[in-house]
N, CA, C and O of each residue as an XYZ file, in Angstrom:
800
protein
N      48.754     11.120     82.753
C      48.769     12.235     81.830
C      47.554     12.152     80.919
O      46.852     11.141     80.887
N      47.337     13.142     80.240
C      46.152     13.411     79.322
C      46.630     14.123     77.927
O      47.283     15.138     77.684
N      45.986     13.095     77.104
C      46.462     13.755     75.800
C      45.144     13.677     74.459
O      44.004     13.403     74.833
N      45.334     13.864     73.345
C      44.337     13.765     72.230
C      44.524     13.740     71.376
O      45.637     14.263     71.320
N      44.018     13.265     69.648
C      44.331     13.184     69.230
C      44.335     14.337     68.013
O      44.830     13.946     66.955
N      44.030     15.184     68.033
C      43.733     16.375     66.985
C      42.438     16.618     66.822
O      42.045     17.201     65.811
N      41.471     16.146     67.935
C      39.955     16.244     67.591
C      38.903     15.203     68.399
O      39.239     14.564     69.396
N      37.403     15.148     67.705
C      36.955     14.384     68.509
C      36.857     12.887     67.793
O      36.776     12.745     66.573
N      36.872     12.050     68.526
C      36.746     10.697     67.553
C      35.809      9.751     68.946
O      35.883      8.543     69.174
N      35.260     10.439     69.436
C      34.018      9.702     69.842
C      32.782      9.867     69.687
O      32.550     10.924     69.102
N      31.501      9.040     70.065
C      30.238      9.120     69.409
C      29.397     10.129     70.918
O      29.693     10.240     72.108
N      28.300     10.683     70.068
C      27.098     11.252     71.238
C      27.521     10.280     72.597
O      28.009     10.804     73.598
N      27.326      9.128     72.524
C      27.204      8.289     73.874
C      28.476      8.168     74.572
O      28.637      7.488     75.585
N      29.491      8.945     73.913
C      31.240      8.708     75.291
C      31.339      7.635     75.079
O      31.292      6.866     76.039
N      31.544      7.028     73.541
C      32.262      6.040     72.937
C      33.174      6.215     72.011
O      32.855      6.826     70.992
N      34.492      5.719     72.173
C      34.963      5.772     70.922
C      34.948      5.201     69.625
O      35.275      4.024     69.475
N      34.558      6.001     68.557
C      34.324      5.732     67.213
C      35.431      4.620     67.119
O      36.265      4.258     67.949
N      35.082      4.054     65.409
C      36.002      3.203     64.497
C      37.184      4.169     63.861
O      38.216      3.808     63.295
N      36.627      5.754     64.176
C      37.757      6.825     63.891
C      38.981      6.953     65.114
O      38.930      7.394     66.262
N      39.946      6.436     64.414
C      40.964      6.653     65.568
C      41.952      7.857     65.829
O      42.695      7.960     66.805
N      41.813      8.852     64.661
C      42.490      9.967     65.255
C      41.804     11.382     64.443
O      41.012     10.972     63.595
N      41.860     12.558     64.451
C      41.204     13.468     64.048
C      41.985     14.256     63.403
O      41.343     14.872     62.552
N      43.260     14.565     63.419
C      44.464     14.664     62.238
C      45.795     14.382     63.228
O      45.572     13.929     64.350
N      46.807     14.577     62.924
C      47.851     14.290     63.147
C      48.806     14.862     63.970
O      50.022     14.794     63.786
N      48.246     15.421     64.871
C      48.535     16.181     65.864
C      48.508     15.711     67.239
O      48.147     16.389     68.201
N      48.980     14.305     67.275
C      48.522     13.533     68.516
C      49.685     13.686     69.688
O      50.816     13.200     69.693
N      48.780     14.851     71.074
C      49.795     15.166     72.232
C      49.557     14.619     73.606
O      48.679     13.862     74.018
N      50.299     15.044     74.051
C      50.458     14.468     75.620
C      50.506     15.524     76.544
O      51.562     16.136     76.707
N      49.289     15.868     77.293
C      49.193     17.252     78.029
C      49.267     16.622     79.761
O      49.050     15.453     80.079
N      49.588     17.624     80.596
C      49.442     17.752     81.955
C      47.816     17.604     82.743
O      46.960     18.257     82.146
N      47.393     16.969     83.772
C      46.085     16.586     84.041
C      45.843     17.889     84.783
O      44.652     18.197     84.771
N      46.626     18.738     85.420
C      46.271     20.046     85.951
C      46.739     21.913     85.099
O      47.933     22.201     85.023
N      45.939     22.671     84.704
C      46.445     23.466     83.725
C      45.482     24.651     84.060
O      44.311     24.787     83.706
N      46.285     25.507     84.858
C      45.779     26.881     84.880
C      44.102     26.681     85.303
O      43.171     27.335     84.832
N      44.019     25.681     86.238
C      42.532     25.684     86.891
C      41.521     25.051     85.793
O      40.500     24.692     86.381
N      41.470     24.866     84.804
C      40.321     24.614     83.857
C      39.987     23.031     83.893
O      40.702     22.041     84.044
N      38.856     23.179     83.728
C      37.901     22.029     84.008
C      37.312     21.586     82.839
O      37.187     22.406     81.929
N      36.839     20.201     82.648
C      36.825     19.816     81.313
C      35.687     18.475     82.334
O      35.706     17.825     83.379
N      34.644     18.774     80.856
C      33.055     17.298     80.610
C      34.902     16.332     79.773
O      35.714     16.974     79.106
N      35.033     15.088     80.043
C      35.255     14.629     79.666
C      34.165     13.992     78.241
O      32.938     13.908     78.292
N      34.986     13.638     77.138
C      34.157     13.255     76.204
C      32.982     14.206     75.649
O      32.129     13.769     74.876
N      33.002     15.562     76.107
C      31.708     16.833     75.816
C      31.328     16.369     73.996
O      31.905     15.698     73.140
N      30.406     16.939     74.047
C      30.161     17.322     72.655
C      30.458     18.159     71.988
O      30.320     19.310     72.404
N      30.920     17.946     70.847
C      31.583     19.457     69.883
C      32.580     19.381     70.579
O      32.613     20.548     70.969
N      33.862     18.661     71.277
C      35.041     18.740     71.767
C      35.998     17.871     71.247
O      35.820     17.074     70.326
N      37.117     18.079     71.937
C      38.164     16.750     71.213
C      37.942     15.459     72.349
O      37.479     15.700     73.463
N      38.232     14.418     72.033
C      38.362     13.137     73.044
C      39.742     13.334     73.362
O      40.727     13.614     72.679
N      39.463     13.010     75.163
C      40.800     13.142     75.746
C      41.075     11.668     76.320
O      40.249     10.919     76.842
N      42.457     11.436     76.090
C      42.848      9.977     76.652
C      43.569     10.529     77.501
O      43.942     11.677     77.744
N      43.819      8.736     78.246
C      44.831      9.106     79.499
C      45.416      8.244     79.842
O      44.925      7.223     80.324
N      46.924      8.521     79.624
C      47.683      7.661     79.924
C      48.598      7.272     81.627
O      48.643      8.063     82.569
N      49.009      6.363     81.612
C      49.833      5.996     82.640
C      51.138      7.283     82.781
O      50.959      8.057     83.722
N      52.148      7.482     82.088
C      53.052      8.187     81.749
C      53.458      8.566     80.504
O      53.194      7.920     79.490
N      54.235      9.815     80.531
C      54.906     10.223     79.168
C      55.368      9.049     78.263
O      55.159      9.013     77.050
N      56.010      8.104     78.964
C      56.487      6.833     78.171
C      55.271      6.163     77.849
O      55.484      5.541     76.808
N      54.386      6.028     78.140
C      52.769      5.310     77.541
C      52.865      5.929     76.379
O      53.182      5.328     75.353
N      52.464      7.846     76.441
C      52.231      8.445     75.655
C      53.119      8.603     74.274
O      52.695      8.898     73.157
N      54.518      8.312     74.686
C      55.414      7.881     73.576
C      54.925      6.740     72.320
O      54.765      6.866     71.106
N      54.782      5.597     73.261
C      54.896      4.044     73.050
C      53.862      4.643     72.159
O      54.230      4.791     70.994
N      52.617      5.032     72.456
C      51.195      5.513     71.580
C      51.640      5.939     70.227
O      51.206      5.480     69.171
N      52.825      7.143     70.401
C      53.173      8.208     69.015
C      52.754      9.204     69.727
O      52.537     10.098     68.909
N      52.544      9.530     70.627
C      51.950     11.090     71.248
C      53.364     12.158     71.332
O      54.487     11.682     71.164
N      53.227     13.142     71.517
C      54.667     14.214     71.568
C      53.661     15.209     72.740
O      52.465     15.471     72.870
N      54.828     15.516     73.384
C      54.393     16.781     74.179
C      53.597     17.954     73.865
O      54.020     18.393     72.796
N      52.577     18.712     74.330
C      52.068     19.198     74.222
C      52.252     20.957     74.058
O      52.678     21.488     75.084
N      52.029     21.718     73.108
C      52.612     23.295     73.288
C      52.319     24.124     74.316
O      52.964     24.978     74.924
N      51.455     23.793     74.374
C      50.083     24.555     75.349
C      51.165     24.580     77.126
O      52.074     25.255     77.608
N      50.298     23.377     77.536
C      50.118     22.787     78.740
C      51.836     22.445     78.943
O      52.137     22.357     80.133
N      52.501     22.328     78.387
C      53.978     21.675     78.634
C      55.103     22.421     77.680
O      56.002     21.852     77.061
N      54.908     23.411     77.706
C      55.970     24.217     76.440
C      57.404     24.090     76.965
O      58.208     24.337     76.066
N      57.768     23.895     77.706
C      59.468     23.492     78.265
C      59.684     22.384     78.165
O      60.894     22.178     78.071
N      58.851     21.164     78.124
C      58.791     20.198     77.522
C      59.304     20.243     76.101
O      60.409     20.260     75.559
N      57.524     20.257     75.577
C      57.762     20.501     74.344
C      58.756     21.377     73.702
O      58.653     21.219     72.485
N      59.686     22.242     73.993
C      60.071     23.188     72.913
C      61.471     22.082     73.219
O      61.976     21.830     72.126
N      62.287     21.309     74.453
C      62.964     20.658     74.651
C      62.677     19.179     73.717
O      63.654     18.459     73.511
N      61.699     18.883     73.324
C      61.572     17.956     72.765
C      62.030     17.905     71.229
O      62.637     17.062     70.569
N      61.378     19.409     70.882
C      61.137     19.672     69.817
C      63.007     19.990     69.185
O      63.419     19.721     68.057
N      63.774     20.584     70.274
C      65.185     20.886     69.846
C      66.017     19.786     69.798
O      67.027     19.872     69.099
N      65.677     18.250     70.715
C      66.527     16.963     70.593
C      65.719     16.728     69.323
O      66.474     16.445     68.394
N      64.735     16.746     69.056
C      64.167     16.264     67.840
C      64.839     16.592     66.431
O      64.781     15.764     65.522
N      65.436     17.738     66.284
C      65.939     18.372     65.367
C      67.934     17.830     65.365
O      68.752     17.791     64.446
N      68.044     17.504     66.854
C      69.488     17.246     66.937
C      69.617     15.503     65.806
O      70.435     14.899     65.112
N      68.137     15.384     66.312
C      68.063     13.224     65.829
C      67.823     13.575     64.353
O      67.423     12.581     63.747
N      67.949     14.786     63.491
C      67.574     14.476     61.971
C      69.084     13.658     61.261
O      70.223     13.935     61.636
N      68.805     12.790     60.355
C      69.764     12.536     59.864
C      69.383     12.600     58.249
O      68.362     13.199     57.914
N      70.344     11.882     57.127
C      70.441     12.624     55.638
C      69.578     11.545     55.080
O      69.931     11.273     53.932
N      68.621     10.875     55.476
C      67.501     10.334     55.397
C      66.731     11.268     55.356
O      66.096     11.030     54.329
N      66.173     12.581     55.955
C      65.142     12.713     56.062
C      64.906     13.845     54.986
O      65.791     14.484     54.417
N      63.518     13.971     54.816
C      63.270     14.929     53.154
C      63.662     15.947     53.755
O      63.575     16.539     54.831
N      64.574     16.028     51.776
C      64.967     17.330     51.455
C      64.613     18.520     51.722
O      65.397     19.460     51.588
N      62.784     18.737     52.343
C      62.435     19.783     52.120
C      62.220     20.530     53.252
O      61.770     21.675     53.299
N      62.734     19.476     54.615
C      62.757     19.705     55.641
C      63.872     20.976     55.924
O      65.078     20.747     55.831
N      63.264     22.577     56.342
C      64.033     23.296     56.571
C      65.195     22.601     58.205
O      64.845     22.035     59.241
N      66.399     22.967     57.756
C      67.461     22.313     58.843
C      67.616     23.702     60.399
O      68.643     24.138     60.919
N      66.419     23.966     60.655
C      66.502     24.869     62.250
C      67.169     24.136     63.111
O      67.715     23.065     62.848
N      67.144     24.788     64.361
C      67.615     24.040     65.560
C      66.803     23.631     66.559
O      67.210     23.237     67.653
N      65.468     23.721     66.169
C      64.354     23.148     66.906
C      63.236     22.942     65.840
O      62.777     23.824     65.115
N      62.931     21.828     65.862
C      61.757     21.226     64.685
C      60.551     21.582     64.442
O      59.995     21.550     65.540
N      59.948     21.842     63.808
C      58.882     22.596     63.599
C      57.558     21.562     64.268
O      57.858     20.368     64.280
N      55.919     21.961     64.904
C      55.090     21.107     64.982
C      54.932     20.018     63.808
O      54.705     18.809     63.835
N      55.116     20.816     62.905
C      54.994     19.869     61.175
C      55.269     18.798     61.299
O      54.600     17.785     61.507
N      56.998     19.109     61.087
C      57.852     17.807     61.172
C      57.563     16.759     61.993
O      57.503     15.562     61.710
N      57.397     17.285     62.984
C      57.302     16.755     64.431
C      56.390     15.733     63.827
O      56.826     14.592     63.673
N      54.954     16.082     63.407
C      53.997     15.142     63.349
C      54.058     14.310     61.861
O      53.768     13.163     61.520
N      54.457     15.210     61.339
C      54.521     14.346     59.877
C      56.008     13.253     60.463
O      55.860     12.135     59.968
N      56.621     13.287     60.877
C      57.559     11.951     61.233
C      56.912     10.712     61.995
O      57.180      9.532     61.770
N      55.908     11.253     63.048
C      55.683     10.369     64.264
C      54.273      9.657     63.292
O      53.790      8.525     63.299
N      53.987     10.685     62.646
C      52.739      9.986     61.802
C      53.327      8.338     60.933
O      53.027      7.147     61.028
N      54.036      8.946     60.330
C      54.426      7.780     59.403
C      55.561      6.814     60.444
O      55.901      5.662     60.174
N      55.880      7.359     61.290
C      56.155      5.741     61.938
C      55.421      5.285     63.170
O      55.922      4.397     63.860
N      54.033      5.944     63.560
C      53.433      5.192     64.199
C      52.227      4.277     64.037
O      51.609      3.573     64.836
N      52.072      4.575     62.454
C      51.303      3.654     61.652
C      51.649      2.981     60.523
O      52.333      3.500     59.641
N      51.234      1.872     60.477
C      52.038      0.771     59.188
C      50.411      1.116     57.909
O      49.349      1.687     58.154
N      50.781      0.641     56.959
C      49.519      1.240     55.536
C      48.418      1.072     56.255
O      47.585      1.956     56.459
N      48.356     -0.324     56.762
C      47.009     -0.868     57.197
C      45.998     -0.289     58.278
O      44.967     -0.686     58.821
N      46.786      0.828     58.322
C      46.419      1.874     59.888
C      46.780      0.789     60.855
O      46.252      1.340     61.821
N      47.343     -0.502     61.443
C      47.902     -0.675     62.645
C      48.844     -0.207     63.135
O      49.677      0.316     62.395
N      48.999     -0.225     64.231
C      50.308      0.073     65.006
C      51.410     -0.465     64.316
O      51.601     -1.657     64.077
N      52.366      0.811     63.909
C      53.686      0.240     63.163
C      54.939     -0.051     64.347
O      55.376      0.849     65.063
N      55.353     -1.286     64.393
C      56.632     -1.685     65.235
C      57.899     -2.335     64.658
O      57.986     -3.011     63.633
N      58.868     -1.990     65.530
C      60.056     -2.939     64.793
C      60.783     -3.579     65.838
O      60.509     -3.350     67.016
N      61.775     -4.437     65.465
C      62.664     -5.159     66.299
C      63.872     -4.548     66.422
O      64.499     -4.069     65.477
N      64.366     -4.551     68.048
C      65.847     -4.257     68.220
C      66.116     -5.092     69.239
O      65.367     -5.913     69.768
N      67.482     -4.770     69.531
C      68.413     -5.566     70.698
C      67.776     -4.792     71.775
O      67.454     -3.651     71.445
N      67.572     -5.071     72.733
C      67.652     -4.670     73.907
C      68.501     -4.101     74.443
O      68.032     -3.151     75.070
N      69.705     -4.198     74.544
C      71.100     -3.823     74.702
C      71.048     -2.408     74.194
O      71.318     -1.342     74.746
N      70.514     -2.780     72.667
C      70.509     -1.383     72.136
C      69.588      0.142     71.748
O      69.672      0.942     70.817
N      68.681      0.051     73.005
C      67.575      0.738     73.329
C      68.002      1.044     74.635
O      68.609      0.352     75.453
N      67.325      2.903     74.725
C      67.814      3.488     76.078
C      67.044      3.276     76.833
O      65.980      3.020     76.270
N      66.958      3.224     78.166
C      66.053      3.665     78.856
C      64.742      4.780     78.610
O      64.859      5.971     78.322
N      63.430      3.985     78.822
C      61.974      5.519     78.322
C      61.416      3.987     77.420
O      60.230      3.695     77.576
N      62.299      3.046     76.494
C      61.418      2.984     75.231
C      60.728      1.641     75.974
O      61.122      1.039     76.973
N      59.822      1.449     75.317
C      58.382      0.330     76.219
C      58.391     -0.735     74.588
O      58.084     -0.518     73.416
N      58.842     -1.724     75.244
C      59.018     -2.846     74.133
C      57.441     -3.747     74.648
O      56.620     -3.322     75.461
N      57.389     -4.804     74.037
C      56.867     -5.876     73.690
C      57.343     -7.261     74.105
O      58.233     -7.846     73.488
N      56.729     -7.765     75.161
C      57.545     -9.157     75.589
C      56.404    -10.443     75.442
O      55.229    -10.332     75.091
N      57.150    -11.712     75.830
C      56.232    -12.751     76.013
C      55.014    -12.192     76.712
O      53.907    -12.428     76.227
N      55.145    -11.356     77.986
C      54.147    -10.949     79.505
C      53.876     -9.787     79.161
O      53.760     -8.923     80.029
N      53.709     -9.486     77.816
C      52.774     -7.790     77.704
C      53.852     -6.925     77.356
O      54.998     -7.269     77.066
N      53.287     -5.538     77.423
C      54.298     -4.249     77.467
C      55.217     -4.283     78.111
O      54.914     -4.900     79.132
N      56.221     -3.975     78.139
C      57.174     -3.816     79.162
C      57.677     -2.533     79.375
O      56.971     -2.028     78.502
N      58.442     -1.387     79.899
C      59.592     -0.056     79.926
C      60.574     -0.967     80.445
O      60.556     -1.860     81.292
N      61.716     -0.310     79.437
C      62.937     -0.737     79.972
C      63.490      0.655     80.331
O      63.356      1.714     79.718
N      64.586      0.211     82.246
C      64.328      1.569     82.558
C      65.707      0.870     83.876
O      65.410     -0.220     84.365
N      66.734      1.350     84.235
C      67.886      1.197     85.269
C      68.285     -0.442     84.594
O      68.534     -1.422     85.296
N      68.270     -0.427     83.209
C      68.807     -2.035     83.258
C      67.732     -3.162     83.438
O      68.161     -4.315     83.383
N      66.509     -2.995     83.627
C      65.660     -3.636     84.008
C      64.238     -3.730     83.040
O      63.957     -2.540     82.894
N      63.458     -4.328     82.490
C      62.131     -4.307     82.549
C      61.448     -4.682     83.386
O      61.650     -5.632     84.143
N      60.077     -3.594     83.325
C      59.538     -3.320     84.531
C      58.151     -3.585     83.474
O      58.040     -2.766     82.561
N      57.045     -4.748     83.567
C      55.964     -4.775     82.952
C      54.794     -3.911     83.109
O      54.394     -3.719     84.257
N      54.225     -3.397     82.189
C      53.701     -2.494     82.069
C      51.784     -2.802     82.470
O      51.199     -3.696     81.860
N      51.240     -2.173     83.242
C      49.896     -2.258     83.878
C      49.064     -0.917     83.676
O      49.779      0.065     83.477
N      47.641     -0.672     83.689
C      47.209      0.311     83.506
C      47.405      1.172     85.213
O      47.110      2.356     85.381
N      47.743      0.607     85.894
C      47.997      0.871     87.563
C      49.221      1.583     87.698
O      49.265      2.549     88.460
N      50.221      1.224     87.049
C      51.795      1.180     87.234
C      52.503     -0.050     86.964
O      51.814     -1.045     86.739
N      53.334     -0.118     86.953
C      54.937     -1.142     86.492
C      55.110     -1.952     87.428
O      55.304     -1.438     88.530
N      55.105     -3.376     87.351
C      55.552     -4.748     87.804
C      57.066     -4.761     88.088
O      58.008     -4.087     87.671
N      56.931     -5.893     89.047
C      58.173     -6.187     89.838
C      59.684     -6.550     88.593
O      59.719     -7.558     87.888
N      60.646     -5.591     88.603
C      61.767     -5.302     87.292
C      62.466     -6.502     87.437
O      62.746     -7.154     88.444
N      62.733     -6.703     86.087
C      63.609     -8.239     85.760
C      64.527     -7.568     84.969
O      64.107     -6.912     84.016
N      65.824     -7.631     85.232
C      67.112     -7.911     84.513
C      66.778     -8.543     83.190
O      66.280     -9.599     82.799
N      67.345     -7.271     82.590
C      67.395     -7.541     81.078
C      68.574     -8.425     79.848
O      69.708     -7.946     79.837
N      68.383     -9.338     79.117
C      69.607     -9.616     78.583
C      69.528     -8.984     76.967
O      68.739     -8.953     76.022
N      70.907     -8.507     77.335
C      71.051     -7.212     76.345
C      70.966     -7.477     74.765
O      70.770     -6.649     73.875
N      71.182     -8.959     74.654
C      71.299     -9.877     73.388
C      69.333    -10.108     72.947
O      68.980    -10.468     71.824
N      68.732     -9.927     73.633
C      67.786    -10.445     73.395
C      67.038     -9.574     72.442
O      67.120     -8.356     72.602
N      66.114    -10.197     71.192
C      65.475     -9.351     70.626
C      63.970     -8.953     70.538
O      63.209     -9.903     70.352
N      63.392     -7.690     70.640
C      62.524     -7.584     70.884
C      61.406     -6.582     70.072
O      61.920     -5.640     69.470
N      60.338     -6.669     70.023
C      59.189     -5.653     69.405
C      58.822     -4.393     70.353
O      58.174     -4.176     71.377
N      59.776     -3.546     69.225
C      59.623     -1.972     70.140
C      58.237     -1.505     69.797
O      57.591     -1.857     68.809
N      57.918     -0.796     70.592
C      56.538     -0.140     70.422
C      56.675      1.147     70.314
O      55.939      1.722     69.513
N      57.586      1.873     71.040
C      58.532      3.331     70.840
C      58.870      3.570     69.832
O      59.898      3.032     69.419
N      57.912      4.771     68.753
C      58.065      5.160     67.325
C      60.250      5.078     67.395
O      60.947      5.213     68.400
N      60.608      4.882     66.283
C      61.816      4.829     66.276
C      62.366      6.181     66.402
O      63.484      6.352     66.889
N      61.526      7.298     65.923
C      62.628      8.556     66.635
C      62.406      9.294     67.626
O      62.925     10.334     68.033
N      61.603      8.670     67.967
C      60.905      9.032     69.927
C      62.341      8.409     70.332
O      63.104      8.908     71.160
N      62.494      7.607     69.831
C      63.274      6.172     70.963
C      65.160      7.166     70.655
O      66.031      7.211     71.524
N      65.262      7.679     69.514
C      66.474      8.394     69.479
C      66.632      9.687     70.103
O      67.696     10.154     70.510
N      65.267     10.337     70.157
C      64.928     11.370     71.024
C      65.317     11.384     72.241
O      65.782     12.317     72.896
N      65.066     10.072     72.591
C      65.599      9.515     73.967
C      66.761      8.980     74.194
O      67.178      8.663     75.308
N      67.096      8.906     73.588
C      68.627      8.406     73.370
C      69.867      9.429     73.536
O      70.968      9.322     74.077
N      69.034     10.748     72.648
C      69.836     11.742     72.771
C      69.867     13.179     73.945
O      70.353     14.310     73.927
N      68.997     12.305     74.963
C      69.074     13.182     75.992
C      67.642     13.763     76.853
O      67.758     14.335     77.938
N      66.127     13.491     76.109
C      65.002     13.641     76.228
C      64.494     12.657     76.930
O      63.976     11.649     76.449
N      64.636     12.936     78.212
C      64.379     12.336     79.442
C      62.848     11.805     79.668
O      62.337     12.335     80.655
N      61.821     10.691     78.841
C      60.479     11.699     79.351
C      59.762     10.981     81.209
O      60.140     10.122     82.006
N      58.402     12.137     81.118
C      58.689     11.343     82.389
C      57.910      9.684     82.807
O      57.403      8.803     82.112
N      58.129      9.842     84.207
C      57.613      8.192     84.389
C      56.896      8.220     85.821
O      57.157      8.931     86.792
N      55.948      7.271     85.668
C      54.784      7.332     87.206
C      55.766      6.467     87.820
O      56.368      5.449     87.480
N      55.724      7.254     88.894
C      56.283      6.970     90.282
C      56.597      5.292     90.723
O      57.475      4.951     91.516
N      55.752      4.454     90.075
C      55.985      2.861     90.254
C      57.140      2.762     89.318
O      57.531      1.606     89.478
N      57.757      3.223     88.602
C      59.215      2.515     88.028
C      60.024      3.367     88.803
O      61.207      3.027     88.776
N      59.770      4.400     89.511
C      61.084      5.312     89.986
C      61.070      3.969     91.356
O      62.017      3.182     91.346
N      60.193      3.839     92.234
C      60.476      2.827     92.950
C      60.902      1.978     93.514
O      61.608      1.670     94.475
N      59.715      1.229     91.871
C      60.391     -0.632     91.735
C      62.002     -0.601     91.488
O      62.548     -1.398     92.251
N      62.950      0.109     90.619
C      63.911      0.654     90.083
C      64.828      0.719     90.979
O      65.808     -0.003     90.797
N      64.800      1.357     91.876
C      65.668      2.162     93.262
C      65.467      1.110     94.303
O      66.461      1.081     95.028
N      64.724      0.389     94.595
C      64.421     -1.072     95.648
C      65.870     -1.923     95.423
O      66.692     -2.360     96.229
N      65.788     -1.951     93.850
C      67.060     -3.010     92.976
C      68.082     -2.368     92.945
O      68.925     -2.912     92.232
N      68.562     -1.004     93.612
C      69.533     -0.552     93.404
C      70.778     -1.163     94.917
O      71.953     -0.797     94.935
């Protein structure tokens, strides 16, 4: 998949800057879209990344795209609104599908800690759905049929049985990961549908 971050944040030479995002609008688009063709890295454009799968693009903080994926996105955007709870500001109008706003002003502040790093937390394993891409001794992982499946820029490693007690560093903003929880399926490259179904 292909996504961006609200702009360009690379240099003349098709490098990426020390700027890591261009505002807060960071999506996850489809690599084929109504024929159009794209200079990767152009000038005067946004920088486009590219991920392995929707679940990469999660693990990142990315959200579906309006454009390129609007059945997606507008599905994302309505579990998104189902996951608000009496935590979240007051000023948040209560619709039945979440506004782009929200959307990004949430994923913003939990996919970065002050220091601008990657913000993560710990859970049970047990108690994470399938989609969310934790943190193990051996790298990234997706946990996905009961299994982690380690994560490669290629595709997903041979799945190990998970123990449900075990605790781990999610990388899945925390309401991506409820997003998913509550029914927002996202998708996955073909090496975990696989490795997955081999073990079945």
């Amino acid at each position: 998949m292909m996504g961006n971050r609200g702009g360009r944040i690379h240099t003349p030479d098709k490098t990426l800057s020390r700027r890591r995002w261009a505002s807060h609008h960071w999506i996850c688009c489809v690599l084929e879209f109504r024929g159009r063709q794209r200079e990767v890295m152009a000038p005067r454009s946004y920088t486009e990344l590219f991920f392995l799968d929707e679940a990469t693009a999660f693990a990142a903080g990315h959200r579906p795209c309006f454009e390129c994926r609007r059945a997606d996105a507008n599905r994302f955007a309505e579990v998104f609104a189902e996951t608000r709870s009496d935590s979240d500001s007051g000023d948040t109008v209560k619709t039945t599908r979440a506004s782009v706003a929200e959307i990004d002003a949430v994923l913003h502040a939990e996919r970065l800690a002050p220091d601008r790093s990657k913000r993560t937390y710990t859970s049970r394993l047990g108690d994470l759905p399938d989609g969310a891409i934790v943190r193990t001794d051996e790298g990234a992982a997706l946990l996905h049929d009961r299994h982690l499946l380690r994560w490669s820029a290629s595709g997903y490693g041979v799945p190990r049985a998970i123990t449900r007690s075990a605790e781990v560093e999610v990388l899945t903003p925390r309401r991506v990961v409820e997003v998913i929880r509550a029914g927002y399926a996202p998708l996955l490259h073909p090496s975990a549908l696989n490795l997955t179904s081999s073990t079945s």
